[in-house]
N, C-alpha and C positions, 0 to 999 in steps of 0.2 A: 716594823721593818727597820733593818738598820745598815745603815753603809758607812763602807769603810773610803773615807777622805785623807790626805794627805791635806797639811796646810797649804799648801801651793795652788789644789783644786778647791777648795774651800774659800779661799779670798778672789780665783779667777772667777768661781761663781757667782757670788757678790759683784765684783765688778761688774759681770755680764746684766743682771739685775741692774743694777745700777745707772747703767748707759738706757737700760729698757726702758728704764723710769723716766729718766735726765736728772743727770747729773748737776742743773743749776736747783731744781726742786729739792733734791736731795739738803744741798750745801745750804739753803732757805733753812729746811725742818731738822739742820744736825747742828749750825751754828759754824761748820767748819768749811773754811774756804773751797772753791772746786778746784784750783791748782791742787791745795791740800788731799784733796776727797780722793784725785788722780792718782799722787805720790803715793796713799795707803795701800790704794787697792792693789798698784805694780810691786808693793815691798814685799820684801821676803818675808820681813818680820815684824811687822805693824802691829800698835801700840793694843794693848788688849782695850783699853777703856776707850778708844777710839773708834775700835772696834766694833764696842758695843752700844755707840752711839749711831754708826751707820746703819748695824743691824735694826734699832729702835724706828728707826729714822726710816728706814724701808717698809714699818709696820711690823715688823717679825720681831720675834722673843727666840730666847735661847735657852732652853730647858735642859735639865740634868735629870737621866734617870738608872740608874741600877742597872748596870750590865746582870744579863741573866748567868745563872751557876756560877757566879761572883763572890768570893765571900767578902764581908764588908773588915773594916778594918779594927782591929781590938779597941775598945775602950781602954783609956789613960785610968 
């Protein structure tokens, strides 16, 4: 199944996560401050590798997979 996110819903969801969890446990197991952890989640445009330490940090991965009747991109 697949849904269509906007970034804006995609980082408020994280955030909601986030607070669910607490936010000082989070900032323990990401190394990033919880002032900091706060300032990401409200950005518009929040650092990708940042990102992908909260997400880790939450327990969760971020998988890539083949949108279906896609065609993939030519080989160089």
């Amino acid at each position: 199944m697949s849904v269509d996110l906007y970034p804006s819903e995609f980082i408020e969801a994280l955030n909601d996560v986030a607070k669910a969890k607490g936010m000082n446990e989070l900032a323990e197991k990401t190394g990033i401050r919880r002032e900091s952890l706060y300032k990401t989640l409200r950005s518009e445009k929040p650092r990708f590798d940042t990102m992908l330490k909260i997400i880790d940090g939450m327990g969760l991965q971020v998988t890539l997979t083949p949108k279906a009747n896609h065609e993939p991109l030519a080989e160089a």
